[in-house]
FIFISE-897991 format. One record per atom (N, C-alpha, C): residue number from 1; chain; atom name; x, y, z. Coordinates in pm, whole numbers. Example, Ala and Ser with C-alpha at 12.3 -4.5 7.8 and 13.67 -1.06 7.14 Angstrom:
<rs>
- 1	A	N	1319	-569	780
- 1	A	CA	1230	-450	780
- 1	A	C	1320	-330	780
- 2	A	N	1285	-225	708
- 2	A	CA	1367	-106	714
- 2	A	C	1290	3	787
</rs>
This chain:
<rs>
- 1	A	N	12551	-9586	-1126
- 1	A	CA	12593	-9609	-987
- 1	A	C	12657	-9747	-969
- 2	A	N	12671	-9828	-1043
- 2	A	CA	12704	-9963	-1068
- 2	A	C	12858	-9954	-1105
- 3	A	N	12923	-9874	-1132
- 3	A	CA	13032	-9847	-1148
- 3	A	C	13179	-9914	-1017
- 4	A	N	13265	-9950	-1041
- 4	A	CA	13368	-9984	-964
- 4	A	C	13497	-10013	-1020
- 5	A	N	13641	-9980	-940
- 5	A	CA	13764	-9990	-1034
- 5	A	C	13796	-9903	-1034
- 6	A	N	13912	-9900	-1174
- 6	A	CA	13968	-9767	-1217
- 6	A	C	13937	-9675	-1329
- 7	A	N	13876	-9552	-1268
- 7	A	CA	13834	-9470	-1358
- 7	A	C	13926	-9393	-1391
- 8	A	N	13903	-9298	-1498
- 8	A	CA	13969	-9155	-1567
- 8	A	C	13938	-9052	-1503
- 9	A	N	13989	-8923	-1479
- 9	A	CA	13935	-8825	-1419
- 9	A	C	13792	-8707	-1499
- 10	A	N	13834	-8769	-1641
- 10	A	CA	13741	-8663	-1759
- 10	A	C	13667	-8788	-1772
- 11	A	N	13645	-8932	-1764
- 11	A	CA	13551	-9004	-1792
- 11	A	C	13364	-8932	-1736
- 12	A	N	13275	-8969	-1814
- 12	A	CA	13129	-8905	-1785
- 12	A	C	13107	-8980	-1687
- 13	A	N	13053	-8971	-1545
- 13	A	CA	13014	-9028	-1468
- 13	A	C	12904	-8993	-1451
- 14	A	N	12817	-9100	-1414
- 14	A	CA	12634	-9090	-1389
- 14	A	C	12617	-9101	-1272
- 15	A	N	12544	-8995	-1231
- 15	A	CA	12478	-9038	-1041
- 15	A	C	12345	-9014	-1078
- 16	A	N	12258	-9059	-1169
- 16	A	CA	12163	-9093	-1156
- 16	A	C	12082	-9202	-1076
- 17	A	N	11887	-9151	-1134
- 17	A	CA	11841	-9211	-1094
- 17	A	C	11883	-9320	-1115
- 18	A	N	13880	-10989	109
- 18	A	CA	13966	-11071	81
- 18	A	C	14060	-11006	213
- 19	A	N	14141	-11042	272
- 19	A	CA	14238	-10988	387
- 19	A	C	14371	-10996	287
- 20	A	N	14446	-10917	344
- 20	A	CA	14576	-10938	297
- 20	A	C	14648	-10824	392
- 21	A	N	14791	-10847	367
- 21	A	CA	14890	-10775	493
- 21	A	C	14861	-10595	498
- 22	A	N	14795	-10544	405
- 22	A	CA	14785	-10405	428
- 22	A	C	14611	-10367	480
- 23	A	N	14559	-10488	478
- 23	A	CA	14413	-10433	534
- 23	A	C	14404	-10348	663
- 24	A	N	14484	-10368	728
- 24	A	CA	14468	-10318	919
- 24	A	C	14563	-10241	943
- 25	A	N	14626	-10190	803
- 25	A	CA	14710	-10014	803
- 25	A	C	14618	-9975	804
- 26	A	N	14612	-9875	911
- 26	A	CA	14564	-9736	915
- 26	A	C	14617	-9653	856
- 27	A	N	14748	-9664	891
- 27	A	CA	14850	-9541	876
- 27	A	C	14872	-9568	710
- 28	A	N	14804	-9674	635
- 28	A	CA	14810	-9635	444
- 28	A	C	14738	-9544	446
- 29	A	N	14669	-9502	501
- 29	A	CA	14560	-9418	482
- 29	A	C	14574	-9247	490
- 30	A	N	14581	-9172	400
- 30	A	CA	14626	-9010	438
- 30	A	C	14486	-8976	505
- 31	A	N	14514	-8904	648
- 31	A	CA	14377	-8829	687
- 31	A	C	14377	-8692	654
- 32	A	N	14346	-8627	642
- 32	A	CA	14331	-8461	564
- 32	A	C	14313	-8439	690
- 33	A	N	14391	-8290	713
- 33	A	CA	14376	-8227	862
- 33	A	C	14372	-8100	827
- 34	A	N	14327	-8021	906
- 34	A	CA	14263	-7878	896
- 34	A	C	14373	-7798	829
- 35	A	N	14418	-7677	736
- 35	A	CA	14489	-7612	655
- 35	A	C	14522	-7732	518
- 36	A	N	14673	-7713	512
- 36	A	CA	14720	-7714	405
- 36	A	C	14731	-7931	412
- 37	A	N	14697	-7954	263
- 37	A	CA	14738	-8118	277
- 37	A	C	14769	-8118	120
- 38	A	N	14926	-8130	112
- 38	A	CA	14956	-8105	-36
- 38	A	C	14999	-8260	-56
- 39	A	N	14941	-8304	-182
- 39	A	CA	14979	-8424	-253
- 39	A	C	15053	-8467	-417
- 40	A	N	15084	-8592	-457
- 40	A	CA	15136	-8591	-561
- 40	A	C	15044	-8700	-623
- 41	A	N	14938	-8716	-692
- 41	A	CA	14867	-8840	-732
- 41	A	C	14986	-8903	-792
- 42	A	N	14996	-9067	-760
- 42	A	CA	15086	-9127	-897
- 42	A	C	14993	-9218	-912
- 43	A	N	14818	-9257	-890
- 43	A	CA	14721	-9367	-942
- 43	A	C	14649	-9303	-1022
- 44	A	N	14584	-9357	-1080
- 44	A	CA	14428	-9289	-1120
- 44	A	C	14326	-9285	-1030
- 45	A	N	14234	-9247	-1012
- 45	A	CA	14103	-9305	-897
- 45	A	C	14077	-9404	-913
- 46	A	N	14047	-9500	-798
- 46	A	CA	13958	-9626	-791
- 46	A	C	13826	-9597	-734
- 47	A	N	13721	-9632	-823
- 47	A	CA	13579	-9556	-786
- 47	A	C	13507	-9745	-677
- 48	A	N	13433	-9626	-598
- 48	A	CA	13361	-9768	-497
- 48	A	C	13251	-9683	-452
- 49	A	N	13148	-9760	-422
- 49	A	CA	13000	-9746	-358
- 49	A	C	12974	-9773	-222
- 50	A	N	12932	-9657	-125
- 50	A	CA	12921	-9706	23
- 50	A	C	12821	-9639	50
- 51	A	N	12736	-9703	142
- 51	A	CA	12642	-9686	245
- 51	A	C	12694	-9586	408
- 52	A	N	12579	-9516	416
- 52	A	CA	12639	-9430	549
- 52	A	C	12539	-9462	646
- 53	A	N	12528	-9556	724
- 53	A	CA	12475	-9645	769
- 53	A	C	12473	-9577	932
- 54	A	N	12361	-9542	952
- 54	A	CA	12361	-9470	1147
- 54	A	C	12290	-9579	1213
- 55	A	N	12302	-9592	1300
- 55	A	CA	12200	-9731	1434
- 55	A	C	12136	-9622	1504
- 56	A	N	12108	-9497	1520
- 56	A	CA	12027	-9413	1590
- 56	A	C	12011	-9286	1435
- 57	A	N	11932	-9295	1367
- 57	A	CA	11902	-9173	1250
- 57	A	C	11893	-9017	1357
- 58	A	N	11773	-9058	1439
- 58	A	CA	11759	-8933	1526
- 58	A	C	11803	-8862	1613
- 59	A	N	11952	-8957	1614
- 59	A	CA	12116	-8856	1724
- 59	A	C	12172	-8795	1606
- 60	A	N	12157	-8625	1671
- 60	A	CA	12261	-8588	1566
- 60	A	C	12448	-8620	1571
- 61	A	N	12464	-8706	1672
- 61	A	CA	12596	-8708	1739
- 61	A	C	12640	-8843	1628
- 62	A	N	12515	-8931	1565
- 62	A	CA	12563	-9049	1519
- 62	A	C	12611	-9011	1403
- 63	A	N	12708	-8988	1320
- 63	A	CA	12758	-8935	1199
- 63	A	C	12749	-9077	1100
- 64	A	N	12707	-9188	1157
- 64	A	CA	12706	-9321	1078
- 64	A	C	12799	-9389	1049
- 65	A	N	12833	-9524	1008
- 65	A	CA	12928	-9602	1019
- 65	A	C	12927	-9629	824
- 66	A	N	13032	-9659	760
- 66	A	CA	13058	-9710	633
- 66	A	C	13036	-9868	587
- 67	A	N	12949	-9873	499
- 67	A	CA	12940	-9975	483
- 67	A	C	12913	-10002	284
- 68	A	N	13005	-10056	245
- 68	A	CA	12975	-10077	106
- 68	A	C	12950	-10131	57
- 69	A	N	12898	-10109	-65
- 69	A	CA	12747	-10178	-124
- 69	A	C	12763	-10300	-213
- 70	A	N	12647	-10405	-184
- 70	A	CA	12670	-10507	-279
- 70	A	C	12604	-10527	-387
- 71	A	N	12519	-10402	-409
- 71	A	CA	12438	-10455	-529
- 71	A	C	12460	-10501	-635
- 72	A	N	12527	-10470	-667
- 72	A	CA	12585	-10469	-837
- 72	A	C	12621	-10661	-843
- 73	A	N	12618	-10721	-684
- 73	A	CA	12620	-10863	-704
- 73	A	C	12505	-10935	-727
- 74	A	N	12362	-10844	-709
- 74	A	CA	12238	-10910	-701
- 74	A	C	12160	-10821	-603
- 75	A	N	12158	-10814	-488
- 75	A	CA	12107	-10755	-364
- 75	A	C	12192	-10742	-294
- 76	A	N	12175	-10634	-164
- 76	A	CA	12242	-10515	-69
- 76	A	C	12170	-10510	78
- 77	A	N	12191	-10546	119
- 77	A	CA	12097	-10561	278
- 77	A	C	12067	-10425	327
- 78	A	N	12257	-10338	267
- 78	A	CA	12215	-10165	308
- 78	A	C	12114	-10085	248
- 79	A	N	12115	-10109	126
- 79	A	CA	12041	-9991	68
- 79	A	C	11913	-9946	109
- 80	A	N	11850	-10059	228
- 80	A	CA	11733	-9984	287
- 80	A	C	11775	-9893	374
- 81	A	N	11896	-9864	424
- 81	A	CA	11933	-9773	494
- 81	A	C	11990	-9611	383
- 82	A	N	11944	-9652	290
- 82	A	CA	11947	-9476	203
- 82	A	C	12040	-9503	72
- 83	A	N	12080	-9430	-20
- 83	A	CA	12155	-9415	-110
- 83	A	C	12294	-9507	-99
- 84	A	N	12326	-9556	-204
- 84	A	CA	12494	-9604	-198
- 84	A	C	12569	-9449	-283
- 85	A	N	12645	-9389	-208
- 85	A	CA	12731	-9321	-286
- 85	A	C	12894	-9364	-311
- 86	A	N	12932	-9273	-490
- 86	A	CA	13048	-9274	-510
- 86	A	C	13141	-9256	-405
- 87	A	N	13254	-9302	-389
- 87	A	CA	13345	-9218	-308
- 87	A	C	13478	-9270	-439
- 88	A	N	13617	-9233	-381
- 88	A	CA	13705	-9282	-507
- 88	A	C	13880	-9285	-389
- 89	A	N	13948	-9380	-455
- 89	A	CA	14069	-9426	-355
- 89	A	C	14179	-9396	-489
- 90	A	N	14268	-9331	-410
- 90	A	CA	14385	-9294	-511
- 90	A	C	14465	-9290	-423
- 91	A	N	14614	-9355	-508
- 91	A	CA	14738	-9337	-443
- 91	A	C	14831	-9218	-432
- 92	A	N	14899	-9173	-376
- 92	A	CA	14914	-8995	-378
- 92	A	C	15084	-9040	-305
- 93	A	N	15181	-8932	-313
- 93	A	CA	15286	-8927	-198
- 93	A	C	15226	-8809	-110
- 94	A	N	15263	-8808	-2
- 94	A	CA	15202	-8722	73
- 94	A	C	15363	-8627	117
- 95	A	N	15310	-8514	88
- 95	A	CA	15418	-8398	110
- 95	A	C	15496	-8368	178
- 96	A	N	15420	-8412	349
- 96	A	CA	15474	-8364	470
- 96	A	C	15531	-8510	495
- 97	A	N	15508	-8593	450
- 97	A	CA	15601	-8749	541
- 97	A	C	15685	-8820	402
- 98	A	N	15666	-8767	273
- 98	A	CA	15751	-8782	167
- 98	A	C	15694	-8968	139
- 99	A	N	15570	-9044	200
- 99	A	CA	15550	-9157	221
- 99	A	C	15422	-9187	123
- 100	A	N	15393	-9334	42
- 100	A	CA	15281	-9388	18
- 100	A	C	15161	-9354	102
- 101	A	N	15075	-9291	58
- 101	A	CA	14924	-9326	111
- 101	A	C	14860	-9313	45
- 102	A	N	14694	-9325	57
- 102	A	CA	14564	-9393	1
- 102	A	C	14479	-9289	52
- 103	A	N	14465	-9188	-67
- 103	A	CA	14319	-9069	-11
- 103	A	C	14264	-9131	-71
- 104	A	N	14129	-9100	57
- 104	A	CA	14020	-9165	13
- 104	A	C	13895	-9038	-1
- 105	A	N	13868	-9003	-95
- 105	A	CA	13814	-8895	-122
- 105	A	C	13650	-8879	-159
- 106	A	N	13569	-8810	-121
- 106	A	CA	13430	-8789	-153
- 106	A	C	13380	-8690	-296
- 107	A	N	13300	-8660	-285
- 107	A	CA	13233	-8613	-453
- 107	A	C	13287	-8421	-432
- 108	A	N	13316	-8407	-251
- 108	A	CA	13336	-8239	-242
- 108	A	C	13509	-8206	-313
- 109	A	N	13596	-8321	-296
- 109	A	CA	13709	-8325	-329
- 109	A	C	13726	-8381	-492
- 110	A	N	13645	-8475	-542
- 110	A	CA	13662	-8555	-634
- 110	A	C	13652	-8469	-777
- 111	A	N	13517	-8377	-746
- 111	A	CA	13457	-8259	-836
- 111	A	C	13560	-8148	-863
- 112	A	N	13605	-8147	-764
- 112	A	CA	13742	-8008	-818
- 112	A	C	13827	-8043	-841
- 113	A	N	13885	-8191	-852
- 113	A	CA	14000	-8223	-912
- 113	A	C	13971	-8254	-1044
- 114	A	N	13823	-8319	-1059
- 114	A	CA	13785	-8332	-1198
- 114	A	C	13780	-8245	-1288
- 115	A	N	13747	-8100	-1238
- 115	A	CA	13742	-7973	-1323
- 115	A	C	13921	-7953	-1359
- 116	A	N	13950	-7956	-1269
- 116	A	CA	14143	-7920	-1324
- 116	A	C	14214	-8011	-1401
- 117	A	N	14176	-8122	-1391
- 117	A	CA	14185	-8247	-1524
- 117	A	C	14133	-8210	-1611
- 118	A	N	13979	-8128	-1634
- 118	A	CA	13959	-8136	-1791
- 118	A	C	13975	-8015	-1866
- 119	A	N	14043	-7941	-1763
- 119	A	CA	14100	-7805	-1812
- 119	A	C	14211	-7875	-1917
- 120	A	N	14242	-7755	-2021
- 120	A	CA	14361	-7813	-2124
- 120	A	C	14478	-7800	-2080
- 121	A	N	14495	-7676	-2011
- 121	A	CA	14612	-7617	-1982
- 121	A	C	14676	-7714	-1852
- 122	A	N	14592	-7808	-1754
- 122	A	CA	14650	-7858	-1658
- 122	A	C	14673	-8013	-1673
- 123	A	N	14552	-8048	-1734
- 123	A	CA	14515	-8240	-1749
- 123	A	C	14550	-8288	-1646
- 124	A	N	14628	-8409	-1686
- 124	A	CA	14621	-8541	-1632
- 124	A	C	14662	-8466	-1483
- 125	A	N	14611	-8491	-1338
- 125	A	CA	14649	-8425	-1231
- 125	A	C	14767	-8560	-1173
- 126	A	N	14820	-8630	-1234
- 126	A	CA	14971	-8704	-1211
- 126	A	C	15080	-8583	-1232
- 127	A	N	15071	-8487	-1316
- 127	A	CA	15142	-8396	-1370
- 127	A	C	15193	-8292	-1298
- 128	A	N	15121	-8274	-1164
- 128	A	CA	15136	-8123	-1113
- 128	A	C	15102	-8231	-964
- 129	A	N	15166	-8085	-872
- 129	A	CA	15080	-8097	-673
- 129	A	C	14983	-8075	-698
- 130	A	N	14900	-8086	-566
- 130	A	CA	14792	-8110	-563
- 130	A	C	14778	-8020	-410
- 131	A	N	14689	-7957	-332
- 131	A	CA	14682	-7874	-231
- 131	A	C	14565	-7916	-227
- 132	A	N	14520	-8026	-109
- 132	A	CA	14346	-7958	-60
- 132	A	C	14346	-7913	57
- 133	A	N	14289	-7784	39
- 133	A	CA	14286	-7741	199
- 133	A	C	14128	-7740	265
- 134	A	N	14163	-7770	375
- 134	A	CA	14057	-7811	453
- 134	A	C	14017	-7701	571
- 135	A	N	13918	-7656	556
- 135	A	CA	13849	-7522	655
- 135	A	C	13758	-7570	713
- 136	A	N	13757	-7600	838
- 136	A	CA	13636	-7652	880
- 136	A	C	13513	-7575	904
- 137	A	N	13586	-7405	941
- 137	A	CA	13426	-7365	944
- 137	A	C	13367	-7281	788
- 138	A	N	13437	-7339	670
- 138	A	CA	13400	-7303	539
- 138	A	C	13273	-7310	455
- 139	A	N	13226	-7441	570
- 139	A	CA	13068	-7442	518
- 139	A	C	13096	-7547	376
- 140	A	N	12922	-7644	407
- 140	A	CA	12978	-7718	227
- 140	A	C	13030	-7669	162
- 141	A	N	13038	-7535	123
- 141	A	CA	13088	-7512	-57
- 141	A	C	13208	-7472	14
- 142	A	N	13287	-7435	107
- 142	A	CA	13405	-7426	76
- 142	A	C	13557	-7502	250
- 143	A	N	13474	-7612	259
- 143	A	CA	13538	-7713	334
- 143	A	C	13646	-7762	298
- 144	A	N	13614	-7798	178
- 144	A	CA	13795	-7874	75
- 144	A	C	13824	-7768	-50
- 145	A	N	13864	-7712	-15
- 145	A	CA	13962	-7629	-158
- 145	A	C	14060	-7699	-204
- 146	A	N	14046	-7702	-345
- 146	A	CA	14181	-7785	-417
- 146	A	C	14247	-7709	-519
- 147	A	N	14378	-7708	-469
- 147	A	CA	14441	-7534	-543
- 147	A	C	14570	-7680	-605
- 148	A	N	14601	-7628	-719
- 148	A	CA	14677	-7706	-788
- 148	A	C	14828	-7593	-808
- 149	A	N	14951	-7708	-841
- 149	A	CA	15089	-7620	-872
- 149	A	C	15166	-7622	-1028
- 150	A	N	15241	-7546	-1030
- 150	A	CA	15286	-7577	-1169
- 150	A	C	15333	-7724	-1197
- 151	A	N	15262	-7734	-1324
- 151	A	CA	15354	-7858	-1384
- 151	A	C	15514	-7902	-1341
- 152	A	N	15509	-7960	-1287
- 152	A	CA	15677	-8051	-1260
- 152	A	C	15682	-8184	-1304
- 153	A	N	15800	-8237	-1293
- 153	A	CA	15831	-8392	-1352
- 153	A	C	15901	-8434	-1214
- 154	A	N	15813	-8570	-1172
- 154	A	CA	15850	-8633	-1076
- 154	A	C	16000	-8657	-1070
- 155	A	N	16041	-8668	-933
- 155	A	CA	16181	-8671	-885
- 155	A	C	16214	-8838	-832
- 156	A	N	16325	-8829	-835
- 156	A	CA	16350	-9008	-887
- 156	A	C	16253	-9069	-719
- 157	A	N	16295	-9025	-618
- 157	A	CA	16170	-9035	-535
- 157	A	C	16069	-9080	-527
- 158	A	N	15970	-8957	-625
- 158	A	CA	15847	-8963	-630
- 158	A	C	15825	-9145	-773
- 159	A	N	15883	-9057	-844
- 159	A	CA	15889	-9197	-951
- 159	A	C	15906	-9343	-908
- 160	A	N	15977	-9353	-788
- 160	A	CA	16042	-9508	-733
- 160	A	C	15849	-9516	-674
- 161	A	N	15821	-9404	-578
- 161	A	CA	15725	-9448	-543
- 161	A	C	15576	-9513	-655
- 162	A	N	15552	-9399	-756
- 162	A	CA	15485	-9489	-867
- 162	A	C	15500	-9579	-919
- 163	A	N	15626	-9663	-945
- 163	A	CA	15640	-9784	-1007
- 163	A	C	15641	-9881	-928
- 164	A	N	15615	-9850	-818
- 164	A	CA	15544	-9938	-680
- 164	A	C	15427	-9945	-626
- 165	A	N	15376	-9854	-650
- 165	A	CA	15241	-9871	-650
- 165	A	C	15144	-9960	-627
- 166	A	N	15103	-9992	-534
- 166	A	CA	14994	-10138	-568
- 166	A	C	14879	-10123	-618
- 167	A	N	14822	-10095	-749
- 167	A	CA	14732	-10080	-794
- 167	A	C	14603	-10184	-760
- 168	A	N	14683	-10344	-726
- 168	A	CA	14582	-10466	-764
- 168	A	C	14504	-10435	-560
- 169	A	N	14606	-10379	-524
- 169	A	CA	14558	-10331	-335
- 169	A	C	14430	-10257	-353
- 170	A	N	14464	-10092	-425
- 170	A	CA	14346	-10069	-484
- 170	A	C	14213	-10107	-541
- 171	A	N	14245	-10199	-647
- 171	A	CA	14137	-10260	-673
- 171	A	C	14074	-10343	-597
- 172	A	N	14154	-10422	-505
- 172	A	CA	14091	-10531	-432
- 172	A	C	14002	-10428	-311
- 173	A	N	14046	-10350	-290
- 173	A	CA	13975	-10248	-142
- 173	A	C	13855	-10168	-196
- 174	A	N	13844	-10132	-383
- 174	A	CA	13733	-10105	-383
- 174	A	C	13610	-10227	-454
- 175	A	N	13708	-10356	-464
- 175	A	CA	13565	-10452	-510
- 175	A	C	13444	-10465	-408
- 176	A	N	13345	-10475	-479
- 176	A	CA	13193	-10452	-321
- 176	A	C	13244	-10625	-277
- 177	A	N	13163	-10621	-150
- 177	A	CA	13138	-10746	-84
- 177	A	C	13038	-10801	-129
- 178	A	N	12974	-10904	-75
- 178	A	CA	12892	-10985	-140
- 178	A	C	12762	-10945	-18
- 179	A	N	12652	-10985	-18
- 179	A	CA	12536	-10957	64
- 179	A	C	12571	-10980	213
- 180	A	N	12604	-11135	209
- 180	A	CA	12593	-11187	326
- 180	A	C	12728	-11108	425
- 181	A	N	12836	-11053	403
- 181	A	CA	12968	-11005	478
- 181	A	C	12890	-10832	458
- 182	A	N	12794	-10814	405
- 182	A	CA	12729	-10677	429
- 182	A	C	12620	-10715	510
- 183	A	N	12595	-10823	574
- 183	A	CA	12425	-10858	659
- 183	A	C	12536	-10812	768
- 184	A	N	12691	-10928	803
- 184	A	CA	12715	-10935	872
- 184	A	C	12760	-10813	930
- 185	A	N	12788	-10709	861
- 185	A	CA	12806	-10569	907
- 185	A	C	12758	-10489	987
- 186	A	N	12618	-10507	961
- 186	A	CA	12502	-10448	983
- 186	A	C	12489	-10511	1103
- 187	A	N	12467	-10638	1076
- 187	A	CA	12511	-10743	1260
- 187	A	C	12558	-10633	1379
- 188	A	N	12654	-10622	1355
- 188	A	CA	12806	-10535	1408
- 188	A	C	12732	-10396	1445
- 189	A	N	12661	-10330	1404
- 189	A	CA	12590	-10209	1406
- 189	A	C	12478	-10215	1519
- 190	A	N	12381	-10286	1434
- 190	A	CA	12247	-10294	1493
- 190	A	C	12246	-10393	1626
- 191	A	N	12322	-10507	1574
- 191	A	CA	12295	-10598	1645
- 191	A	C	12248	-10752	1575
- 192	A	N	12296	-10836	1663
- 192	A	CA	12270	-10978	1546
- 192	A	C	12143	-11007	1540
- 193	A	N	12000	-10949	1654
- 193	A	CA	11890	-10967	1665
- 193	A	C	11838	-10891	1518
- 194	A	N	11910	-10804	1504
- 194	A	CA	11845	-10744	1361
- 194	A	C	11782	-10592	1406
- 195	A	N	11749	-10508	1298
- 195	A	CA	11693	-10425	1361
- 195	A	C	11624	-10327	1215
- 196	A	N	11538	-10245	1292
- 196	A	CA	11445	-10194	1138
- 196	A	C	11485	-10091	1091
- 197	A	N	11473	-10074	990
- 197	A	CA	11570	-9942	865
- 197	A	C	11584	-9829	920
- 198	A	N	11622	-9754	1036
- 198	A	CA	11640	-9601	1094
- 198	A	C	11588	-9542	1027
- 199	A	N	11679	-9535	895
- 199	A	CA	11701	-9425	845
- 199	A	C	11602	-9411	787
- 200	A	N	11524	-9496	705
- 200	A	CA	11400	-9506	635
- 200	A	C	11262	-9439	722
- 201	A	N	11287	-9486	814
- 201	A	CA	11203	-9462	930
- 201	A	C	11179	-9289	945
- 202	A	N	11309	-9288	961
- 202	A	CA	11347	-9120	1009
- 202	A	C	11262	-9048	892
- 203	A	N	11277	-9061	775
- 203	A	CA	11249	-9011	657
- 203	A	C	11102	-9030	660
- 204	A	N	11038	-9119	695
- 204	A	CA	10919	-9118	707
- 204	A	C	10847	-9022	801
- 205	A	N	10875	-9032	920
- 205	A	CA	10813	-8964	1060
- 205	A	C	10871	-8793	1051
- 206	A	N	10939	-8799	941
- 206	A	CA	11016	-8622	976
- 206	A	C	10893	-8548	858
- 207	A	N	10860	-8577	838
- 207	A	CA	10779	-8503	735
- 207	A	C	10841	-8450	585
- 208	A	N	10981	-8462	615
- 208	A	CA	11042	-8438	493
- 208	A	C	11059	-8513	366
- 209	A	N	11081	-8528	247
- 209	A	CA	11067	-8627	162
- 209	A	C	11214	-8661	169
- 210	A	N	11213	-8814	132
- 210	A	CA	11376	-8870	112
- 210	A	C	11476	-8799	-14
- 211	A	N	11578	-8809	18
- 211	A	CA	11645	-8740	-57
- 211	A	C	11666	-8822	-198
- 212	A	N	11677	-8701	-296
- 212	A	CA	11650	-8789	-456
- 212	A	C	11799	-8834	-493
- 213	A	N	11796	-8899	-623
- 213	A	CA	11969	-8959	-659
- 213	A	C	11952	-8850	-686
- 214	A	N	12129	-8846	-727
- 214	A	CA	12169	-8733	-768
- 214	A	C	12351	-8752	-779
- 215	A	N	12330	-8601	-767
- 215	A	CA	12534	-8587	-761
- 215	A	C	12519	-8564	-609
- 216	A	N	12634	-8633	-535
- 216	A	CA	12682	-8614	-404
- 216	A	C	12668	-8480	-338
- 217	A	N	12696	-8499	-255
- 217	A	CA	12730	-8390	-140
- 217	A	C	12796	-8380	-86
- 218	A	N	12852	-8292	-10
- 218	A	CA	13005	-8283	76
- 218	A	C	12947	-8350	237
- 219	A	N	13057	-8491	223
- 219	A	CA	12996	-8526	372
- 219	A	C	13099	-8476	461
- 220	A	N	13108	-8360	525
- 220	A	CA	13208	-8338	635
- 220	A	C	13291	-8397	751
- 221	A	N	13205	-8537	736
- 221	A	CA	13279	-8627	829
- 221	A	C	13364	-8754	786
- 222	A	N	13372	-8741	670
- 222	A	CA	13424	-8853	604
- 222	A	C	13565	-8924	630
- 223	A	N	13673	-8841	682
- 223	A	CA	13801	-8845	727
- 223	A	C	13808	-8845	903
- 224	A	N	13675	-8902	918
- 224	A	CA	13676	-8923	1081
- 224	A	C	13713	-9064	1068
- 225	A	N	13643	-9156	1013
- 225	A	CA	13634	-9263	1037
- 225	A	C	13761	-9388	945
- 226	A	N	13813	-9327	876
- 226	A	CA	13950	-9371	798
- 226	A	C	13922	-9584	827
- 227	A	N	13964	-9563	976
- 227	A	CA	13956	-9723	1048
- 227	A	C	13878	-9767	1050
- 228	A	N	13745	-9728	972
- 228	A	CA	13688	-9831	962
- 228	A	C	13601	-9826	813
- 229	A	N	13618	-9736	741
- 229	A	CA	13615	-9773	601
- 229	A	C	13614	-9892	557
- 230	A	N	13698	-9941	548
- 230	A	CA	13754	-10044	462
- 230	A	C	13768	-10187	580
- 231	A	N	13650	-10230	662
- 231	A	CA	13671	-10343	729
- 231	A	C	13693	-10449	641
- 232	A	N	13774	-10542	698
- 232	A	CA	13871	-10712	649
- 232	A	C	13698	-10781	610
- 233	A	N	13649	-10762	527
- 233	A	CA	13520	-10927	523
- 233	A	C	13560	-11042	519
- 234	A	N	13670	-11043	469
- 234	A	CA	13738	-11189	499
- 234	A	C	13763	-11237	626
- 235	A	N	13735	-11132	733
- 235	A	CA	13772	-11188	820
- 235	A	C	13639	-11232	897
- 236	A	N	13553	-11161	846
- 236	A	CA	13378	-11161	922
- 236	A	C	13343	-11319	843
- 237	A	N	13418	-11396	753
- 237	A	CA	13332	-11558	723
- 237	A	C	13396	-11624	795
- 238	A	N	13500	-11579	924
- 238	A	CA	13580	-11681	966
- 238	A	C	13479	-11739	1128
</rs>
């Protein structure tokens, strides 16, 4: 779980037991909208760790706020608020606006692109479209479908757009923060008075046991919150 950067799509992954001029695009950001959302990867994934952080556990209306994790620097102020999960940021052209953007994708999307990468017949998914379609009333197992196209060779287009690429954007958006620009997050949430672990809480008083590591789950709300993924911490030491 310590993992961050740029991964491979066939690499083994374990789920075991700064500001700069593109931070406050939204619009880098592809949102997946209900039917068809066809893409062209030209990155690899950039893998990152986030917290799903609620200020009320016991509203079902609170879907939780993003907050990513610092452990891997020492300590995490979130992780008493539940699991840090994978998520992964890749650069894509997007079909319908022919433009740069940044899916930002969960383990329900990440898993079926991984299977069509380590197929022989398809690999590297730079190689071919990409289709995820999105059903909202599909239920976890079938919310994001990812239907792939024949092999093609990028068009001078698509190519201008890969050799532009900002990969080091990538990397910099999935390095974790450090503790203290994750206290201050939480600030922002709870409140600067501070406030006690919800979620922990919740897990306690529900009678249910906390949920174990593992491999992800399909979070259905993940493409709600795009704007605020990725808050500026550089801007929270000012």
């Amino acid at each position: 779980m310590s993992t961050f950067g740029e991964v491979n799509w066939t690499d083994n992954l374990d789920f075991g037991d700064s500001k700069d001029k593109k931070s406050g695009n939204k619009d880098l950001f592809l949102r997946l909208t209900e039917g068809d959302n066809e893409v062209r990867f030209v990155t690899s994934p950039h893998q990152y760790l986030v917290h799903k952080v609620k200020r009320d556990a016991n509203n079902p209306k609170d879907f939780g706020q993003k907050v990513m994790c610092s452990a891997i620097g020492g300590s995490c102020p979130a992780c008493v608020h539940g699991e840090a999960k994978p998520r992964w940021l890749v650069g894509v052209v997007d079909r319908k606006t022919g433009a740069y953007r940044i899916l930002d994708m969960g383990w329900a999307v990440f898993q079926q692109i991984r299977k069509h990468a380590k197929n022989p017949k398809l690999g590297d998914p730079q190689k071919y479209d990409i289709n995820i379609f999105v059903d909202p009333k599909g239920g976890p197992s079938a919310y994001y479908t990812v239907q792939t196209y024949s092999k093609e060779a990028l068009s001078a287009e698509d190519q201008s757009i890969k050799d532009t690429a900002d990969l080091e954007d990538l990397q910099r958006r999935v390095t974790p923060p450090d503790a203290a620009n994750v206290q201050k997050r939480l600030d922002k949430i709870f409140g600067a008075d501070g406030a006690p672990a919800p979620q922990a809480a919740a897990a306690r008083t529900s009678g249910k046991p906390a949920a174990r590591a593992g491999t992800p789950t399909v979070d259905m709300t993940d493409d709600e919150e795009l704007g605020k993924a990725f808050p500026a911490f550089a801007e929270d030491t000012q």
